[in-house]
Chimera marker file (.cmm) of the C-alpha trace (Angstrom):
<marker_set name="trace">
<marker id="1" x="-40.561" y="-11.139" z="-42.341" r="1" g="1" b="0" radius="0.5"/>
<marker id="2" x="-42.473" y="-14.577" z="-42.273" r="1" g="1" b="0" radius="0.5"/>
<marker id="3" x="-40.837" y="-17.784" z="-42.168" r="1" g="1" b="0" radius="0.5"/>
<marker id="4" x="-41.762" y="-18.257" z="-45.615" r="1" g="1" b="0" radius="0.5"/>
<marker id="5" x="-40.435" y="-15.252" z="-47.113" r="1" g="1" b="0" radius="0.5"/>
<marker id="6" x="-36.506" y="-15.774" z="-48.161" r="1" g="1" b="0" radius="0.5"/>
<marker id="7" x="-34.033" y="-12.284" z="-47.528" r="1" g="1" b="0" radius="0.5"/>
<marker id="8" x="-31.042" y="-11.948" z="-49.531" r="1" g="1" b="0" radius="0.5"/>
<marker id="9" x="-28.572" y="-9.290" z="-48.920" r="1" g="1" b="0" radius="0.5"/>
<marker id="10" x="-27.881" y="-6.983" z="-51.567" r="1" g="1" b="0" radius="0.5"/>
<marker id="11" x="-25.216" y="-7.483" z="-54.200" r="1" g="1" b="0" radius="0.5"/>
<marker id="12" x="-21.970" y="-6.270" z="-52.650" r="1" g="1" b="0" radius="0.5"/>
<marker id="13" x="-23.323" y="-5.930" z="-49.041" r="1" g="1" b="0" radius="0.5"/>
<marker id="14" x="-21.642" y="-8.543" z="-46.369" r="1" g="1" b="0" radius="0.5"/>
<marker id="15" x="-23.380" y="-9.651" z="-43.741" r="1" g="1" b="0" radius="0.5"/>
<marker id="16" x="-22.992" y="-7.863" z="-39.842" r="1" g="1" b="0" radius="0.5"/>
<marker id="17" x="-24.373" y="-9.551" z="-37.189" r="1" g="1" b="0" radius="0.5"/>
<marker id="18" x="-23.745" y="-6.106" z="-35.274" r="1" g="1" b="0" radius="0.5"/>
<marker id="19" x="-26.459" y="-4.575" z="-37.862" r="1" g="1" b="0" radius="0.5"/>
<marker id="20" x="-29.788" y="-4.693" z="-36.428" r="1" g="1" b="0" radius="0.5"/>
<marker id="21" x="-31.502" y="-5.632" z="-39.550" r="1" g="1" b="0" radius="0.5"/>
<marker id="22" x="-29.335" y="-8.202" z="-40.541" r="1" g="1" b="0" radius="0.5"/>
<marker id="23" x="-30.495" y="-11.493" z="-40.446" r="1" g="1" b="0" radius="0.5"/>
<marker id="24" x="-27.362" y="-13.179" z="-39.629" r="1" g="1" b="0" radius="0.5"/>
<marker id="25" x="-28.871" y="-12.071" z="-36.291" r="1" g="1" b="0" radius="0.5"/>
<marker id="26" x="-31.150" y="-14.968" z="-36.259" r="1" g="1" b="0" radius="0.5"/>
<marker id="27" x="-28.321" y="-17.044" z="-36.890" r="1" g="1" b="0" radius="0.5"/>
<marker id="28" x="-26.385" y="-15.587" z="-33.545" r="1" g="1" b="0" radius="0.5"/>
<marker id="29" x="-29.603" y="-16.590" z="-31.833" r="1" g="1" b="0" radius="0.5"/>
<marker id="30" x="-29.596" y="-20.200" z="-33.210" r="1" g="1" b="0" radius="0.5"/>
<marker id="31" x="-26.059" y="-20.730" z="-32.743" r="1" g="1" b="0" radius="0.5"/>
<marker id="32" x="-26.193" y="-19.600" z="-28.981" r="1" g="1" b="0" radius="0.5"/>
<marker id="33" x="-29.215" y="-21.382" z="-27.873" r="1" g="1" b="0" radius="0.5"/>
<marker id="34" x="-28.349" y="-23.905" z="-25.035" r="1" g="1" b="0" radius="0.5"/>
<marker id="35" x="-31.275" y="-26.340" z="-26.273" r="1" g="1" b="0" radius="0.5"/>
<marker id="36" x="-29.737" y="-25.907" z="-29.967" r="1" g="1" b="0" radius="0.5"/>
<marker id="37" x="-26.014" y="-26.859" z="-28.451" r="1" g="1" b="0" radius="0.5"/>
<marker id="38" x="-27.514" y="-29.850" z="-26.358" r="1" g="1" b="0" radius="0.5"/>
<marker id="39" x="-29.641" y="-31.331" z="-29.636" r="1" g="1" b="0" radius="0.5"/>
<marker id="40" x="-26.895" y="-31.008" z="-31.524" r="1" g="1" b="0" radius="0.5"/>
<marker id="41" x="-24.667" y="-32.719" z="-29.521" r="1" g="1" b="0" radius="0.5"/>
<marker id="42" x="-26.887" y="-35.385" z="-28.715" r="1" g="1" b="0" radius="0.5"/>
<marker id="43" x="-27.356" y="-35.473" z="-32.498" r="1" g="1" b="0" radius="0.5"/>
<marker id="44" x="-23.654" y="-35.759" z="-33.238" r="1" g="1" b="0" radius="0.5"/>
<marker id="45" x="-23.706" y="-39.408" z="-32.132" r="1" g="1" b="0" radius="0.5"/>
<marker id="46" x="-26.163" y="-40.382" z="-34.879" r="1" g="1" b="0" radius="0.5"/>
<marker id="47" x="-29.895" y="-40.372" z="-35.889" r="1" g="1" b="0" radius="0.5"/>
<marker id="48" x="-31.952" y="-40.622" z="-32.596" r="1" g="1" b="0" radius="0.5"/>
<marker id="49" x="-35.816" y="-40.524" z="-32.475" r="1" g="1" b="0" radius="0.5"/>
<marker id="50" x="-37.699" y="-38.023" z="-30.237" r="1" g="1" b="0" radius="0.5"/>
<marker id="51" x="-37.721" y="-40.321" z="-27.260" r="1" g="1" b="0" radius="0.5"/>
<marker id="52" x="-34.246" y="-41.264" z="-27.308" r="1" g="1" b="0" radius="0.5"/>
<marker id="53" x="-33.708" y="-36.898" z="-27.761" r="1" g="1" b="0" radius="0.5"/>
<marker id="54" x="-35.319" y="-36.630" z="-24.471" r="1" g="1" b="0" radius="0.5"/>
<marker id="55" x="-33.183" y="-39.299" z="-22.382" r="1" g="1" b="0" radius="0.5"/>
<marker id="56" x="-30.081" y="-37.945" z="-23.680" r="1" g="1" b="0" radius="0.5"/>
<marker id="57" x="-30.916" y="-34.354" z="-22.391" r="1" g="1" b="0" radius="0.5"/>
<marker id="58" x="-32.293" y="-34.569" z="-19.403" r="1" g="1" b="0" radius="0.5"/>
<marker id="59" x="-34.403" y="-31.282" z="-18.340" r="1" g="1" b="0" radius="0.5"/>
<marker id="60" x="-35.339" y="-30.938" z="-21.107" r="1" g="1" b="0" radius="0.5"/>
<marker id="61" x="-39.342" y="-30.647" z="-21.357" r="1" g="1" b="0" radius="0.5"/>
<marker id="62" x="-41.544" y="-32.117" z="-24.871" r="1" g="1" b="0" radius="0.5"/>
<marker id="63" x="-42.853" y="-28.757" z="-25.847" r="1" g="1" b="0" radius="0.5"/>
<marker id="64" x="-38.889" y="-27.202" z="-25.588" r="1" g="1" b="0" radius="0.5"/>
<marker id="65" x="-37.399" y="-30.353" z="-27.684" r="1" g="1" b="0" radius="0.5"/>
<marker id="66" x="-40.648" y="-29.904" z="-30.167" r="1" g="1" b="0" radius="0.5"/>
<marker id="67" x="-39.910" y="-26.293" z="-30.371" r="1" g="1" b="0" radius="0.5"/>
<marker id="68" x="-35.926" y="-26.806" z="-30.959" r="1" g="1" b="0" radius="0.5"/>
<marker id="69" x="-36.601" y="-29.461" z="-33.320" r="1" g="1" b="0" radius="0.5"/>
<marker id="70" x="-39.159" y="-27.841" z="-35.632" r="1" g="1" b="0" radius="0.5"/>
<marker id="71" x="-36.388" y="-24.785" z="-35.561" r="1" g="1" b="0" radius="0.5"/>
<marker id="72" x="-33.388" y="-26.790" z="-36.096" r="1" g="1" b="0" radius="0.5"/>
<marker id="73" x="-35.332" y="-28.249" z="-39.200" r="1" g="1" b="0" radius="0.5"/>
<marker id="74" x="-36.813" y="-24.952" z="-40.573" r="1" g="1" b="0" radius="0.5"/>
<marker id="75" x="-32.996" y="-23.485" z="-40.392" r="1" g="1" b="0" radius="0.5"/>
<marker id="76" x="-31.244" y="-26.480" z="-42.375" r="1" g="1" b="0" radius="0.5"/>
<marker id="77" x="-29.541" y="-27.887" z="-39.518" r="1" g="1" b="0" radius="0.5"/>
<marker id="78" x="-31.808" y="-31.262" z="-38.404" r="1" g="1" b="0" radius="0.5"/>
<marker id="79" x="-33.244" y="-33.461" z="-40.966" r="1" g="1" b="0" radius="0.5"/>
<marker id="80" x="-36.881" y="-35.154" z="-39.991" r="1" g="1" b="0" radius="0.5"/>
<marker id="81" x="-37.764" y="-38.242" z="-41.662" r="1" g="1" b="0" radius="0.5"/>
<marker id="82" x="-41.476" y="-39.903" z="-40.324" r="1" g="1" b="0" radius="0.5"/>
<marker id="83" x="-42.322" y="-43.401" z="-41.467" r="1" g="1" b="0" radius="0.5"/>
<marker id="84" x="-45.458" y="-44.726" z="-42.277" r="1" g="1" b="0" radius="0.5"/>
<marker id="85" x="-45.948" y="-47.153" z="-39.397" r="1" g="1" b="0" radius="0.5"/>
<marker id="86" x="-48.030" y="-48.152" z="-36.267" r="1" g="1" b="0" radius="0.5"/>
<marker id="87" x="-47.158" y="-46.509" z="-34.149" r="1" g="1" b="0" radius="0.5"/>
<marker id="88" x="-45.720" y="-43.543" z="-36.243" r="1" g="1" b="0" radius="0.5"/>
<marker id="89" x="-41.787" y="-43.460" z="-36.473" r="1" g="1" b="0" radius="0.5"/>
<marker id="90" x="-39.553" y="-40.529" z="-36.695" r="1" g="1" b="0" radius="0.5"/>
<marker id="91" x="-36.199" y="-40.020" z="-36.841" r="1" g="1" b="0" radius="0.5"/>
<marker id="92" x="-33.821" y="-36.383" z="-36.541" r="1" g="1" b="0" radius="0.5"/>
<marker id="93" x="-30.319" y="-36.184" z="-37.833" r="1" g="1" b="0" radius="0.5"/>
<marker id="94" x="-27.873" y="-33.675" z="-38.200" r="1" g="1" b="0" radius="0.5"/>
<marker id="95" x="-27.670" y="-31.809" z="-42.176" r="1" g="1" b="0" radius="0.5"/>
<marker id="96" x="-23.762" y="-31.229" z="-43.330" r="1" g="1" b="0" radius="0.5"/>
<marker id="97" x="-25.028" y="-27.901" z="-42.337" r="1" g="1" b="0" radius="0.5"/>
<marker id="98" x="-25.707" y="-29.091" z="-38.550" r="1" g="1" b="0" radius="0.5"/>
<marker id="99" x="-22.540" y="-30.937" z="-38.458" r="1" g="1" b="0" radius="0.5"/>
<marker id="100" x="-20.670" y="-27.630" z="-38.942" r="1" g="1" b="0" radius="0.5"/>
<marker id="101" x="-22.499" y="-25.801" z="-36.525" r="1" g="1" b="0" radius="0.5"/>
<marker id="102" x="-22.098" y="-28.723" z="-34.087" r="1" g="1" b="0" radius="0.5"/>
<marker id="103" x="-18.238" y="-28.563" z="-34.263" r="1" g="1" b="0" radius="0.5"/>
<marker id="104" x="-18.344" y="-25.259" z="-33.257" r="1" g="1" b="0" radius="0.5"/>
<marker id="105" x="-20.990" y="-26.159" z="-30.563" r="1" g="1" b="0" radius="0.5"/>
<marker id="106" x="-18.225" y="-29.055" z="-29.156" r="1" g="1" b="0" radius="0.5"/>
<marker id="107" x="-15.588" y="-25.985" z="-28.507" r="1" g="1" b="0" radius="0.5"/>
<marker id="108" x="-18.138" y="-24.774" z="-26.138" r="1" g="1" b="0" radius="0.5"/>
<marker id="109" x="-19.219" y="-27.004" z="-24.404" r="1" g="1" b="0" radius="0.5"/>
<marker id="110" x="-15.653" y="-28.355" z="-23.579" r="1" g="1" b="0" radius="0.5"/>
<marker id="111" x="-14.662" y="-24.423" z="-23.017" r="1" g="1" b="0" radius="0.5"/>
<marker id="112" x="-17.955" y="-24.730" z="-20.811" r="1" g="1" b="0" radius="0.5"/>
<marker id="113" x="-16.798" y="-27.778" z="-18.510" r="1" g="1" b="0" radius="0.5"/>
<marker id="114" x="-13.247" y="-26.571" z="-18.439" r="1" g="1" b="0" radius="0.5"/>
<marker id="115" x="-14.130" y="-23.285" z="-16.963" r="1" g="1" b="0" radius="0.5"/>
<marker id="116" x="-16.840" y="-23.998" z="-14.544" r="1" g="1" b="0" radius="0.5"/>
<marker id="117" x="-15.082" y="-23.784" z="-11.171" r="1" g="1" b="0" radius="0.5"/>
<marker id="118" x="-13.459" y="-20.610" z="-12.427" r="1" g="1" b="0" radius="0.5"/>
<marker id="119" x="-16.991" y="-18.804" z="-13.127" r="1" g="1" b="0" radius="0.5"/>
<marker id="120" x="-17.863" y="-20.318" z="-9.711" r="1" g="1" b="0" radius="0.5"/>
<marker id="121" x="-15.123" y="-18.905" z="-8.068" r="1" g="1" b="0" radius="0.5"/>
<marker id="122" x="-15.241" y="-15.326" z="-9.876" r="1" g="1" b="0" radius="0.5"/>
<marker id="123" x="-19.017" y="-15.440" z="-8.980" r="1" g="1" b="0" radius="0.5"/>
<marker id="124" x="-18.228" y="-16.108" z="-5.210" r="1" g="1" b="0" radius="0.5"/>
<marker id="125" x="-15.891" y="-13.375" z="-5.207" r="1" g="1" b="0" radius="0.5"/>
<marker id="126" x="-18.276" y="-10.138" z="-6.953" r="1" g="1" b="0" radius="0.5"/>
<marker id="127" x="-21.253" y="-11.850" z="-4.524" r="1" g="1" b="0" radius="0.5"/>
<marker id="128" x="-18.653" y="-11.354" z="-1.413" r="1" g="1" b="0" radius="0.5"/>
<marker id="129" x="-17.667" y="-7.940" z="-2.859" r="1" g="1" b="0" radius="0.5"/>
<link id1="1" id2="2" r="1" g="1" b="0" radius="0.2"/>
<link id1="2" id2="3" r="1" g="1" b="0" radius="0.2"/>
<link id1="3" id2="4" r="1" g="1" b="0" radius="0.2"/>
<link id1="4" id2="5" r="1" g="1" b="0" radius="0.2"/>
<link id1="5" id2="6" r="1" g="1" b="0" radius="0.2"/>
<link id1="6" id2="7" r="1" g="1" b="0" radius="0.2"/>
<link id1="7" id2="8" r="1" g="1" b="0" radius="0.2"/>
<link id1="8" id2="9" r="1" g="1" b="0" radius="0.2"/>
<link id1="9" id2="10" r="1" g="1" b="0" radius="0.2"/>
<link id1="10" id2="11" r="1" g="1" b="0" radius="0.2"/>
<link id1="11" id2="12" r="1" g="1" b="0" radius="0.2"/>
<link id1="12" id2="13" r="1" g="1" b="0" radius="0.2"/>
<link id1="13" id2="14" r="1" g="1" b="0" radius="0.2"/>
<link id1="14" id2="15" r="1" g="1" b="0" radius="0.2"/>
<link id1="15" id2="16" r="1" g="1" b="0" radius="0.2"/>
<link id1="16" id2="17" r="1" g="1" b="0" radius="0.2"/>
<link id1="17" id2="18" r="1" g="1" b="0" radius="0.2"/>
<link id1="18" id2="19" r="1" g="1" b="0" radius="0.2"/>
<link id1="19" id2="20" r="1" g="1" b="0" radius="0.2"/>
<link id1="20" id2="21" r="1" g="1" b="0" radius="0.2"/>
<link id1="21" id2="22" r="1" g="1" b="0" radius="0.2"/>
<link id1="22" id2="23" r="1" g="1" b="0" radius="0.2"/>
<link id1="23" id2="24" r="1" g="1" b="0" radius="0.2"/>
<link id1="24" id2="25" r="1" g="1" b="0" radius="0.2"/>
<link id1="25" id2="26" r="1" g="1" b="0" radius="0.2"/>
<link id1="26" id2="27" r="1" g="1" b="0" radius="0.2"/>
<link id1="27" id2="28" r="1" g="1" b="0" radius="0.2"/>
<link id1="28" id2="29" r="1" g="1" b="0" radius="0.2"/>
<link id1="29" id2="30" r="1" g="1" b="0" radius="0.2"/>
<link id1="30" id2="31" r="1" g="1" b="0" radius="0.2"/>
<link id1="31" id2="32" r="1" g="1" b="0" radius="0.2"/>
<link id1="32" id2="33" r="1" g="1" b="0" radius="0.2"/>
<link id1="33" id2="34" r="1" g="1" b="0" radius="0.2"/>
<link id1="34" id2="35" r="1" g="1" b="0" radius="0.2"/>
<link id1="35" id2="36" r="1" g="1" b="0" radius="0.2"/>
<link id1="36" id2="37" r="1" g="1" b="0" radius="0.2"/>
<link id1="37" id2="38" r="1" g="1" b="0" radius="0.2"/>
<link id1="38" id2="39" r="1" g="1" b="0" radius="0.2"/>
<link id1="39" id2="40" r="1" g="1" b="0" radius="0.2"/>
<link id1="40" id2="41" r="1" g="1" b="0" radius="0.2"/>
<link id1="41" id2="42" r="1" g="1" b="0" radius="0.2"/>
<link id1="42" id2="43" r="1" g="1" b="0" radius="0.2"/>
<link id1="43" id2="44" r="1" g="1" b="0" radius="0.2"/>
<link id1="44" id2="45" r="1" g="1" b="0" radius="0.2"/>
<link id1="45" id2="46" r="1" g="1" b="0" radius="0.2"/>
<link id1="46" id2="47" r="1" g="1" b="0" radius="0.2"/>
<link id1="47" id2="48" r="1" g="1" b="0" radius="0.2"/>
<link id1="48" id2="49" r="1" g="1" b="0" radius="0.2"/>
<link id1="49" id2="50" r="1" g="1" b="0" radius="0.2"/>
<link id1="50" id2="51" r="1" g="1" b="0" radius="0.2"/>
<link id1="51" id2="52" r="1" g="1" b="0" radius="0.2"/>
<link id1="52" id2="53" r="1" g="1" b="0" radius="0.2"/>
<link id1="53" id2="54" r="1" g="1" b="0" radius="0.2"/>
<link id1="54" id2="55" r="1" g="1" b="0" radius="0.2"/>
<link id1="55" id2="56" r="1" g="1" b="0" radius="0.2"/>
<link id1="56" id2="57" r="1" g="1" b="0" radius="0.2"/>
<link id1="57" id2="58" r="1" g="1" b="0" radius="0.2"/>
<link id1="58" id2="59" r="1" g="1" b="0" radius="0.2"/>
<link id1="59" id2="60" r="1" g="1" b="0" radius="0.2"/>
<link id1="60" id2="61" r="1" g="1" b="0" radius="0.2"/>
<link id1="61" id2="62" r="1" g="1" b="0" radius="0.2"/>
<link id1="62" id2="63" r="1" g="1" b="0" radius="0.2"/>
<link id1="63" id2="64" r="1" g="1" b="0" radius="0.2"/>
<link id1="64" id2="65" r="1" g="1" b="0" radius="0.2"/>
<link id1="65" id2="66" r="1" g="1" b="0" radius="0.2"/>
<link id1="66" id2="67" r="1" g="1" b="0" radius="0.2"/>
<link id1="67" id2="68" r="1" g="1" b="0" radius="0.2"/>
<link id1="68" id2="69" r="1" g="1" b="0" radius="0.2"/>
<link id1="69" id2="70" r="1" g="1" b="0" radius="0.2"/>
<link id1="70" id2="71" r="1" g="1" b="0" radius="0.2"/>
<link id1="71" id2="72" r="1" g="1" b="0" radius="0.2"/>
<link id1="72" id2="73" r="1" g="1" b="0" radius="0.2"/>
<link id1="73" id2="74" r="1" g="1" b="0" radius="0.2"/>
<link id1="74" id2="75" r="1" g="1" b="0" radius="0.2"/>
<link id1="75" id2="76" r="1" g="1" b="0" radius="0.2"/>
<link id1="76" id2="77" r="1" g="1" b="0" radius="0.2"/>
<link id1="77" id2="78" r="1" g="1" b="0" radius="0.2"/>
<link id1="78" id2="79" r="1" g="1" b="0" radius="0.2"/>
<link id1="79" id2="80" r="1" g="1" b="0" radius="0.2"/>
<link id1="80" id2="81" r="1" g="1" b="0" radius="0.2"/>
<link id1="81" id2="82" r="1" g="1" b="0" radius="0.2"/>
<link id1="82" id2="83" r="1" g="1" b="0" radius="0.2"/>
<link id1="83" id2="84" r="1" g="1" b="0" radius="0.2"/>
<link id1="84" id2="85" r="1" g="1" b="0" radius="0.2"/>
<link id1="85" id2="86" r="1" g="1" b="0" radius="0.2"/>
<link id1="86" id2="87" r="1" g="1" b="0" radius="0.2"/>
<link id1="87" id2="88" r="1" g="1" b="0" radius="0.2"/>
<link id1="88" id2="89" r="1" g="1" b="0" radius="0.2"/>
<link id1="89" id2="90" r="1" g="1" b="0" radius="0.2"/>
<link id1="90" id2="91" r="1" g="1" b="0" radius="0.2"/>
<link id1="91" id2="92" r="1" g="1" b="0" radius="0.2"/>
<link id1="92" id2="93" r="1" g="1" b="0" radius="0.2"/>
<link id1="93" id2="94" r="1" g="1" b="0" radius="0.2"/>
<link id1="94" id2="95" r="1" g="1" b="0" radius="0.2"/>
<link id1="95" id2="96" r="1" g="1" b="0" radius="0.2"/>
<link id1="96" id2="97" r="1" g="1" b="0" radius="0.2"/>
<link id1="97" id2="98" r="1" g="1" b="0" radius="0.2"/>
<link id1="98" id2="99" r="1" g="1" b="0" radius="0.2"/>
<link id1="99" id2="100" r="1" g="1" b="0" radius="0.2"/>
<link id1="100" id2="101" r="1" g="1" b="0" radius="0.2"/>
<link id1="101" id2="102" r="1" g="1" b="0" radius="0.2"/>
<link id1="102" id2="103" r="1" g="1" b="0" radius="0.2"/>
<link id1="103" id2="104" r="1" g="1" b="0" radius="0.2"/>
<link id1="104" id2="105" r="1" g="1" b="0" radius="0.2"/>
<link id1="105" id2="106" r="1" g="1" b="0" radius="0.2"/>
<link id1="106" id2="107" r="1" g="1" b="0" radius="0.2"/>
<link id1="107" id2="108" r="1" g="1" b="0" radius="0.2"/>
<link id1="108" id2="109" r="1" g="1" b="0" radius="0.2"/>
<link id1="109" id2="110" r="1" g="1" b="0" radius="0.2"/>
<link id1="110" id2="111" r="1" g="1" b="0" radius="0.2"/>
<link id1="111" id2="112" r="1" g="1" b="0" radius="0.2"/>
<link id1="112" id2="113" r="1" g="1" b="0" radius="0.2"/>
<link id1="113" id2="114" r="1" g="1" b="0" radius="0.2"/>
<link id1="114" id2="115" r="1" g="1" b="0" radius="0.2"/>
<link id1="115" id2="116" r="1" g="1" b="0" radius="0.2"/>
<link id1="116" id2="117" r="1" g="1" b="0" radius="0.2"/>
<link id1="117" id2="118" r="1" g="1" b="0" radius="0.2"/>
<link id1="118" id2="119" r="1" g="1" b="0" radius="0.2"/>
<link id1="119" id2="120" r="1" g="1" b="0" radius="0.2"/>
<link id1="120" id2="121" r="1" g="1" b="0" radius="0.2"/>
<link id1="121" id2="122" r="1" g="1" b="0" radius="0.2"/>
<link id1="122" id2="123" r="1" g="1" b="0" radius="0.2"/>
<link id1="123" id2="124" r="1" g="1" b="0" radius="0.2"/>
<link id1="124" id2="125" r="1" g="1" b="0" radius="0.2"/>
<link id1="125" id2="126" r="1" g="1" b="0" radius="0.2"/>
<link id1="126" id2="127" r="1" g="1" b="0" radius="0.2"/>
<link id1="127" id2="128" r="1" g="1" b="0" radius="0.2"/>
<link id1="128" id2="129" r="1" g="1" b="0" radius="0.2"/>
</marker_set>
């Protein structure tokens, strides 16, 4: 299926992201992407430009940010507005859409930092083992 072809499921049919040919499967994939949970968080503070993007998440490289952005605006979740000026302006914000998913996104990254030293520890012990 191309990016411009929409899928529906069929009348009575729920999606199951456990189905292979679901495509709520593409949604898993968006929702767990680390550079999806970084933008979006970065986004949750208010419009930013690409520039300002890039600051706020360092490690990030251009071509991964272009890549996330372009996705995060095909999928609903990041509005792009350019405007007409010299030099060229654009500006991403989260959709009501993006807000959601960034909520969800907050959970795990505070799950994330809570549980660090833990994952550290457990991974020192199966190395040792």
């Amino acid at each position: 299926m191309t990016d411009s072809q929409t899928w529906c499921l069929p009348a009575g049919v729920s999606a199951n992201v456990y189905d292979p040919r679901c495509p709520s499967r593409q949604a898993l994939d968006r929702i767990g992407d680390k550079w999806t949970t970084l933008v979006t968080g970065a986004l949750s503070e208010g419009t930013l430009r690409f520039s300002e993007l890039r600051r706020a998440i360092p490690g990030v490289s251009q071509k991964m940010l272009t890549q996330t952005l372009r996705s995060l605006e095909r999928d609903g979740l990041v509005e792009r507005v350019q405007y007409p000026t010299i030099p060229p302006r654009v500006d991403y914000t989260l959709t009501s859409l993006g807000q959601g998913l960034e909520q969800l996104h907050r959970g795990i990254r505070a799950w994330a930092e809570a549980n660090i030293e833990a994952m550290e520890t457990a991974r020192l012990r199966y190395r040792a083992s």
